[in-house]
N, C-alpha and C positions, 0 to 999 in steps of 0.2 A: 361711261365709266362704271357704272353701277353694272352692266350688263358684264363685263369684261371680271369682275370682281365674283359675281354668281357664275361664270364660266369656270373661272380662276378654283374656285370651292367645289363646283361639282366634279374637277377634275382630279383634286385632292383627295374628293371621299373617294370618289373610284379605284384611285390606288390605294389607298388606306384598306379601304374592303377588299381589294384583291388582292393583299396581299394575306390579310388574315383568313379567306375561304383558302384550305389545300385544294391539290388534286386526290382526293381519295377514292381508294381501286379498292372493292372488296375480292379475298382473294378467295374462291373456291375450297382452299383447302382449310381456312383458319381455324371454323371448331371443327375438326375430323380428330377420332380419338383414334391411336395409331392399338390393333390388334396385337393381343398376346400371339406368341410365336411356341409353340410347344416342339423342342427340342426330343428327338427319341433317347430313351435310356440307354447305353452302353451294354452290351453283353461279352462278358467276360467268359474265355475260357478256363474252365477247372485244371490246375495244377497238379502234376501228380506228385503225391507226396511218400515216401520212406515211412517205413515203420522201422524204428532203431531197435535194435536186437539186443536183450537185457541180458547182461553178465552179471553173475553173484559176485558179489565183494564180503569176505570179512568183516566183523566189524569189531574195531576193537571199544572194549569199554574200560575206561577210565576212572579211579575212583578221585574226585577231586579235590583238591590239594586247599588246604586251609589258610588263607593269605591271612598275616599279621599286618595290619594300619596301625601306624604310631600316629597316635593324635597331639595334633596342635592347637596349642592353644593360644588364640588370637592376640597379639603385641599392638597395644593401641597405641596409634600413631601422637609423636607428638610435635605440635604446631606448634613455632610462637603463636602465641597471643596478638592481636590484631584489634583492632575497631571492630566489634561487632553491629550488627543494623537489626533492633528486633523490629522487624518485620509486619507485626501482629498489628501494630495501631500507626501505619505509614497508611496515608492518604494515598490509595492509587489514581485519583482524578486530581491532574496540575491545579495550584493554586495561578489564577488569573491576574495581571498586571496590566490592566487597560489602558494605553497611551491613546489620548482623546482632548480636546479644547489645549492642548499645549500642557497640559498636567498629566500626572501618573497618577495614578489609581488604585489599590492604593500606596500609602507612600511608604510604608515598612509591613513588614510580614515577621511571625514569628513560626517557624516549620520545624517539621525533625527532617533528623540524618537518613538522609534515602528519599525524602520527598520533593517533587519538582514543580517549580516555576516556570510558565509561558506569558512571555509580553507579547503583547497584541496591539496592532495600529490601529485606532479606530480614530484617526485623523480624516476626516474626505471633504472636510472644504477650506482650505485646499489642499488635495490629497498631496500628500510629503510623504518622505522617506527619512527615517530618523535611523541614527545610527544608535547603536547600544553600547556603551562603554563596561567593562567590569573593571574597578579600580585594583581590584587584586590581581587581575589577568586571570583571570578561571579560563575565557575565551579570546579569540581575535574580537574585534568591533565588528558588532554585526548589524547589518542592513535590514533595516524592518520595512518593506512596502505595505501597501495600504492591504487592510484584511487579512497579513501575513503572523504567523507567531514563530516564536520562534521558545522551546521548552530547554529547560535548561535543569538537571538534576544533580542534588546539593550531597554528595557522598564523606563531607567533614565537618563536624561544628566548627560554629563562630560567627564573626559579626559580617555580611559581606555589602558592599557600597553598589551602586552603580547609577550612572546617568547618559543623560542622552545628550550626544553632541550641538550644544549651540541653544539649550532648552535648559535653564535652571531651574526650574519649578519642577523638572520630571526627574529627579532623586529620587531613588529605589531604598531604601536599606531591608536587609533580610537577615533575621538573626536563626541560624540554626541552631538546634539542642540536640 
């Protein structure tokens, strides 16, 4: 039995190794670096070319003529009046909303007009998919996967709500000015 069992094994390694040696051929040509080939230059025959024959023209002189420009003067445009956004002290990096341990992160924000908001999943064990509610409808419901954000920018004051479905502790409130 034991004899039949070390037969059995050295017939295994046999192919085992023979399968992992290739047939390898080296081939003659492999490092051969192929010769530049030098092309001859093209020689071009000379065209024969005209000499055009100069006729005198007249030439009349002109004394020129004095243009009058009536100047305008610029009608400033008038807009309604609008929301304006100054611009000068808007935060350009989003204010962060970490959605994590089942709670939000934090839980109100105070922002100006023109600056943005990014919730982020930082949920992973076990990694969920939270949906995002805005109670005002600013957006549809939005699907947060894990490591995902999703920025959201606030172009009107006032008080805005939001929460995540199925999750009472992750209430957002965000008051803009």
């Amino acid at each position: 039995m034991k004899a039949k069992i070390i037969v059995l094994l050295l017939v295994l390694s046999a192919v085992l190794f023979s399968g992992c040696a290739g047939n390898e051929q080296t081939s003659p040509e492999e490092n051969v670096t192929p010769e530049e080939t030098v092309t001859p230059e093209e020689v071009s025959t000379p065209e024969e070319t005209e000499t055009p024959e100069v006729t005198e023209t007249e030439e009349e002189v002109e004394t020129p003529e004095e243009n009058e420009t009536e100047e305008v003067t610029p009608v400033e445009n008038e807009t309604e009046e609008g929301p304006t956004i100054n611009t000068s002290n808007i935060r350009t990096t989003p204010y962060l909303v970490r959605l994590v341990s089942y709670r939000a992160y934090p839980t109100s924000l105070d922002i100006k007009q023109g600056e943005t908001v990014a919730w982020i999943n930082y949920q992973d064990s076990p990694r969920r998919v939270f949906t995002l509610v805005s109670e005002q409808g600013l957006f549809e419901n939005e699907s947060l996967v894990y490591r995902r954000s999703f920025p959201y920018t606030f172009n009107e004051t006032g008080v805005y709500n939001f929460t995540v479905v199925g999750q009472p502790k992750m209430d957002v409130s965000i008051t803009v000015s």
